[in-house]
C-alpha atoms as one frame of an Amber mdcrd trajectory, in Angstrom:
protein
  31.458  77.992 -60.318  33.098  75.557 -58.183  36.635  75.387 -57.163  37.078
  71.714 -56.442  40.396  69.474 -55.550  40.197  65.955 -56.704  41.217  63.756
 -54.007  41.740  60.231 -53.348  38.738  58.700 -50.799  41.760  57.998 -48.036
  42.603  61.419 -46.098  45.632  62.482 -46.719  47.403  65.916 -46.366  46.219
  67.016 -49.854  42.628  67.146 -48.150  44.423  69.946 -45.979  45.745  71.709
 -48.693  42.652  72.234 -49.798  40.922  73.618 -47.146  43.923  76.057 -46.403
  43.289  77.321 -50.140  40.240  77.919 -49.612  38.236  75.100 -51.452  35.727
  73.706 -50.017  34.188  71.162 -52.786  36.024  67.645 -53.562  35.578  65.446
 -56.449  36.821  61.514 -54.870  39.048  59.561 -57.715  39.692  55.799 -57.227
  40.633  52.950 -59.474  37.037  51.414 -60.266  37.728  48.304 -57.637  35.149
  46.453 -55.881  36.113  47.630 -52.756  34.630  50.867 -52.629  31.175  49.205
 -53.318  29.040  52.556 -54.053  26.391  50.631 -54.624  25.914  50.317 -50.949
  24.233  53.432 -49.695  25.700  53.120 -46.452  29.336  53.273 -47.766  28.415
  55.854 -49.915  27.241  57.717 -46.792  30.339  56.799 -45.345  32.570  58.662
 -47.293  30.843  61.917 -47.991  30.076  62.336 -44.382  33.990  62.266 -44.346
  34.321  64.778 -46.673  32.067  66.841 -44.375  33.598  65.964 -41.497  36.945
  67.330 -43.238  35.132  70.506 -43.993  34.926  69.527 -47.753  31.608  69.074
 -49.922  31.501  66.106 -52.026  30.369  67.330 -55.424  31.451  64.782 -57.802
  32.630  60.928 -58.529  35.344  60.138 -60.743  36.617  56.501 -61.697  35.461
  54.277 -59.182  32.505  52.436 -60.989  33.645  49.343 -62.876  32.098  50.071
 -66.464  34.109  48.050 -69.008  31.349  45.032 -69.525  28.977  47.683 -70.626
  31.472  49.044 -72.970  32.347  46.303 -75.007  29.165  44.386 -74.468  30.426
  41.889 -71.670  28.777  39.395 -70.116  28.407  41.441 -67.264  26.746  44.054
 -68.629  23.331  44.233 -67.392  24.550  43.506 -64.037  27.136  46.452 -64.243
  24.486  48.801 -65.764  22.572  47.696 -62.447  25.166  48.502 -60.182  25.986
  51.869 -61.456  22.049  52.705 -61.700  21.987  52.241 -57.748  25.262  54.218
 -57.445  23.580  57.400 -59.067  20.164  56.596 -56.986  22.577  56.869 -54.557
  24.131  59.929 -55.004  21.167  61.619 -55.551  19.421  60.685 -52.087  22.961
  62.153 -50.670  22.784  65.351 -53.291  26.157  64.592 -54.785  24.972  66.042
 -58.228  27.968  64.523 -61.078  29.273  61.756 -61.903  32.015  61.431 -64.284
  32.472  58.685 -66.397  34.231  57.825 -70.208  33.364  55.509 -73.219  37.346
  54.593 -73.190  37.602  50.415 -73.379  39.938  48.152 -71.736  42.008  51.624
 -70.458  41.692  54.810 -69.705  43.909  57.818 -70.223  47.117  56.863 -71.989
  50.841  58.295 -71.786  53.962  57.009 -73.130  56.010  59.253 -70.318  54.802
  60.373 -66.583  58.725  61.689 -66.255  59.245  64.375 -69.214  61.132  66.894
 -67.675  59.201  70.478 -67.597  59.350  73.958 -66.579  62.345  74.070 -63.925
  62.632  70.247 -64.212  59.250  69.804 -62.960  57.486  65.695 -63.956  55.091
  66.541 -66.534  53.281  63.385 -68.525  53.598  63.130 -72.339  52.849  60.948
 -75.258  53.707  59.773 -78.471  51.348  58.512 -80.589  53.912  56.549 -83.002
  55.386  55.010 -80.154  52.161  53.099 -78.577  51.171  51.996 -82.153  53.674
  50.242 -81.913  52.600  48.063 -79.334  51.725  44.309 -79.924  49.363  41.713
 -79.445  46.424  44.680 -79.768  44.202  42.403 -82.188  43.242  40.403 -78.885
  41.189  44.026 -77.929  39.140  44.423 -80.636  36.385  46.390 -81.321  34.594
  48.795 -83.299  33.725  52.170 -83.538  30.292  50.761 -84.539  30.519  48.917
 -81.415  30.974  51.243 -79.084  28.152  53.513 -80.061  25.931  50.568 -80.165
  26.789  49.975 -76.605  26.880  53.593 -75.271  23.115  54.349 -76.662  22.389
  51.238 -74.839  23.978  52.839 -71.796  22.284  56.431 -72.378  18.747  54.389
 -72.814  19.100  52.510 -69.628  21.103  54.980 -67.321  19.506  58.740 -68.289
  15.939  58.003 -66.801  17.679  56.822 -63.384  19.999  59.917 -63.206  16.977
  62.449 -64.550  14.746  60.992 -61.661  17.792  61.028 -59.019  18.664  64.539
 -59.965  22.506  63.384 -61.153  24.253  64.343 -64.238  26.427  62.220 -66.386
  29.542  63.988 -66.891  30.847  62.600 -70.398  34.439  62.625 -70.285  36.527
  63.040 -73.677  38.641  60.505 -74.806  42.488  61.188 -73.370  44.623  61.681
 -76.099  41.764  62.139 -78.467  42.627  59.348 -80.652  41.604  56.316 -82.387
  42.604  53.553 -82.275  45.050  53.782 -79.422  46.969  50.732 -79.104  44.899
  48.919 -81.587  41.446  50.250 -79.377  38.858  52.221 -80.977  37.503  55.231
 -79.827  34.369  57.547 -80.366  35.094  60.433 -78.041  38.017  62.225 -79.702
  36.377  64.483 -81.761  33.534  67.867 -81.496  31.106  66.745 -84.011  31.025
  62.863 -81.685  30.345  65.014 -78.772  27.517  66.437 -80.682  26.131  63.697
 -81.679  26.291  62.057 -78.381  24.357  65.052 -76.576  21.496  64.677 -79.307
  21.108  61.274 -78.660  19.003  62.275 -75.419  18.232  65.543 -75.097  18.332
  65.739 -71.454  19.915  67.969 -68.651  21.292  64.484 -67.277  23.186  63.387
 -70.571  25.896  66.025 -70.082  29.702  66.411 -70.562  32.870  67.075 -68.216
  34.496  69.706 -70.245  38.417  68.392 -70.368  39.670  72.078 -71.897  43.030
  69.855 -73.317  41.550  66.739 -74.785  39.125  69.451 -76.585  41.772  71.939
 -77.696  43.517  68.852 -79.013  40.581  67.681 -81.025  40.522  70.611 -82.753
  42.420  74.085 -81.810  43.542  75.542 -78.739  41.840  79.014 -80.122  38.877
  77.605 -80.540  38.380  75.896 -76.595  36.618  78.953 -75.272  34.218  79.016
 -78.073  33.354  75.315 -77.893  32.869  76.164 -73.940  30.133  78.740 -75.126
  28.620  76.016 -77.827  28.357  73.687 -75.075  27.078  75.873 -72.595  24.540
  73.967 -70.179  25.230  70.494 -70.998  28.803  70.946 -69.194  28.141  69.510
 -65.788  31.846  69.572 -64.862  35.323  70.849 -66.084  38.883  69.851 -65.926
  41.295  73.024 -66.272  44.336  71.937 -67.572  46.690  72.386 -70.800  49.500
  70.850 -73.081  51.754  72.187 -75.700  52.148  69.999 -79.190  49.037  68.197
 -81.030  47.255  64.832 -80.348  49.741  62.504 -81.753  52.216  64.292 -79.675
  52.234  67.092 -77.290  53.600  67.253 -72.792  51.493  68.141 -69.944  52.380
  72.070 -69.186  51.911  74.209 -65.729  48.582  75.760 -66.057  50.516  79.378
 -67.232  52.254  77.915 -69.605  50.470  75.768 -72.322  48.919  76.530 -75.935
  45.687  77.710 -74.414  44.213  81.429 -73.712  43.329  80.216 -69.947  41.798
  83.665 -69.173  39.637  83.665 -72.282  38.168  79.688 -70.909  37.363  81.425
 -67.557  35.491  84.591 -69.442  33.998  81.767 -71.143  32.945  79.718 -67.825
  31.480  83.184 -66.564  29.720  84.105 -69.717  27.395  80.773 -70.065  26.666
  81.115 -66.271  28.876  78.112 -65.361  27.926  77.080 -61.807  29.055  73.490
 -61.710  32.621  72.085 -59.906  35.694  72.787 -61.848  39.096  71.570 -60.920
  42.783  71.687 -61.614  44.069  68.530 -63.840  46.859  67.168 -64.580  49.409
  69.271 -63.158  53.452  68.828 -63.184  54.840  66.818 -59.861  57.093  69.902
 -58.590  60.243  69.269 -56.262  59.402  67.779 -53.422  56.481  65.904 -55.074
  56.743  62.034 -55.016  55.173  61.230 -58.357  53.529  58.015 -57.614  50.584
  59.796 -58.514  51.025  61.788 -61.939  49.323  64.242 -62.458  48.113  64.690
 -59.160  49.947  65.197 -56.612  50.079  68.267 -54.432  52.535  71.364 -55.064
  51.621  71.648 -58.917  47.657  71.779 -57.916  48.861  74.684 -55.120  50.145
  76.493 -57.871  47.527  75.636 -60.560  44.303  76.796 -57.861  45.955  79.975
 -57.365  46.410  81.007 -60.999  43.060  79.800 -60.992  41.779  82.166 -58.309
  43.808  84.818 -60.320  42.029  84.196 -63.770  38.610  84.177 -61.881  39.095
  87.854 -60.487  40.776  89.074 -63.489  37.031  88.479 -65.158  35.218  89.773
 -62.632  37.334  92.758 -61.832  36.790  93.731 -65.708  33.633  93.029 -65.082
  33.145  95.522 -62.538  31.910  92.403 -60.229  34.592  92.788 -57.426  35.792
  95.987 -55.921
């Protein structure tokens, strides 16, 4: 597998860090505004050539791609589709082999804390699920589940062929918390047997899934995340490493050592289906010293999380018998 640091497409010190760890692959995340125009080959170009140049392999795209039009049936949807069809063309003439995307309308990921004090007084994000139903004027955001698998097979019909011929996979990411509705929003992606359904719709090595190990422990049990890394096997393209404590209505961010997960039985799991795709800290607690204007990712907490990482890795092998 592939140690990878997400990073933000402007170099900052973090792109250090994670050459003096020793990782050498990046995944770029960016709000999905117009200026990064992917569609472009030559920016495209652009900014994996300065990954090289930094001595980091651009492996995978995160965010970045405006995709809400072809979510909830927009206007804009064809034209969208378009767009990110010539983005994954693309990224295939470059070789950068995922992109991760989610069916999640109107707003991604949602928290009702980024400053819950954890381990040592460490930021850690939480939520509360009675607190954002709470919120008003939601009816103005409607739409179905119906809906939104009416639009996603029309993505899958429209996008797979591109990304099969380009040689890209489409990293499906869960819904984050694993909810629905969330703030009066449906969602589809929250639970196994969705997943499943969603893979059968094409049965192709480009329809595939990032494998978010807390979004799936909190669709169903933490016990069971190493098993549903085995069911899943090939179709994961990517994978987020990451825990919380609690359940989906309500549960904190933990330190990668720390949460309701058997972290060493997910990486026996990565090893046993073969896993040779990027995988990458998430999510980790702003430490002292950390400014917090990113949550979740900023730079001590990922330190710490690579190295226990590194440690779970040669655990396996070492019982293995695959490392001296």
């Amino acid at each position: 597998m592939k140690f990878a640091m997400c990073l933000e497409a402007e170099v900052t010190p973090k792109w250090t860090h994670a050459r003096q760890m020793g990782v050498d692959h990046a995944v770029v995340l960016g709000p999905p505004e117009p200026q990064w125009r992917l569609h472009e080959y030559g920016r495209l170009l652009a900014l994996k050539k300065k990954f090289e140049d930094a001595g980091l392999n651009l492996v995978a795209i995160e965010g970045m791609v405006p995709m809400d039009e072809m979510k909830y049936a927009g206007p804009g949807r064809d034209e969208q589709i378009e767009l990110f069809c010539q983005i994954v063309r693309n990224m295939g003439a470059l070789e950068i082999p995922v992109i991760c995307y989610s069916w999640m309308v109107f707003f991604t990921w949602a928290r009702t804390s980024t400053t819950t004090r954890g381990r040592g007084g460490a930021l850690v994000t939480s939520y509360e699920h009675h607190l954002t139903s709470r919120a008003p004027g939601t009816d103005k955001l409607r739409i179905t589940e119906e809906q939104l698998w009416e639009t996603y097979a029309y993505f899958l019909r429209r996008v797979v062929p591109v990304a099969e011929k380009a040689g890209v996979r489409l990293a499906l990411h869960p819904d984050d918390p694993p909810l629905s509705p969330v703030m009066g929003v449906s969602r589809i992606f929250g639970k196994p047997e969705n997943y499943d359904r969603a893979m059968a719709m094409i049965e192709s090595e480009a329809n595939a899934i990032c494998f978010c190990q807390a979004n799936f422990g909190l669709m169903d049990s933490p016990a069971r995340v190493p098993d549903m890394i085995r069911h899943y096997s090939d179709r994961i393209a990517f994978a987020h490493f990451r825990d919380v404590r609690g359940v989906a209505s309500n549960f904190v961010e933990t330190f990668h050592d720390e949460g309701h997960t058997d972290m060493f039985a997910c990486m026996q799991a990565y090893r046993d289906i073969g896993f040779t795709g990027p995988i990458r800290p998430d999510h980790a607690p702003a430490m002292e010293g950390d400014p917090n204007i990113h949550p979740g990712y900023e730079a001590l907490g990922r330190l710490f999380a690579i190295g226990y990482m590194r440690g779970l890795l040669e655990g396996v092998d070492k019982s293995r018998g695959n490392i001296g």
